[in-house]
C-alpha positions in Angstrom: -37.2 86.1 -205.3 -38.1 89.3 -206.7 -35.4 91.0 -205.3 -32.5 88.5 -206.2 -34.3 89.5 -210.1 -34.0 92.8 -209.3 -30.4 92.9 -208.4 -29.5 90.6 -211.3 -30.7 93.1 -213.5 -29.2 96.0 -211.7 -25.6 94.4 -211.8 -26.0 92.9 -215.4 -27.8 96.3 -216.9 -24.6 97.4 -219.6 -24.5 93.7 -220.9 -28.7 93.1 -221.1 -29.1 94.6 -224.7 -26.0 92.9 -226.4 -27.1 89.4 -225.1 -30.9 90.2 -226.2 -29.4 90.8 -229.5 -27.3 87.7 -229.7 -30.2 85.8 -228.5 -32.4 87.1 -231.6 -30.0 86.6 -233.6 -30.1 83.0 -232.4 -33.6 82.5 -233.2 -33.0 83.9 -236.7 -30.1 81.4 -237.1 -32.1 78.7 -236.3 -35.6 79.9 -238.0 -33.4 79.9 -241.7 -31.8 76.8 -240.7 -35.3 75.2 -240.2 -37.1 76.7 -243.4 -33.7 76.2 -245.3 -34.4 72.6 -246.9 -37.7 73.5 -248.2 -35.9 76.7 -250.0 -34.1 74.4 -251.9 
């Protein structure tokens, strides 16, 4: 199993960082979108 991770990462490598940053902005969307109604 560590190996299929391994390879994953390997073939995956030039698209990791985009998608981490998509993901966080994600989180960010949806952390506002909680905190929003008590903003207002």
């Amino acid at each position: 199993m560590l190996n299929d991770l391994k390879s994953a990462f390997a073939r995956n490598a030039t698209t990791l960082l985009p998608d981490a940053v998509g993901a966080a902005a994600l989180v960010v969307m949806l952390a506002v979108a909680l905190h929003l109604p008590g903003l207002l």
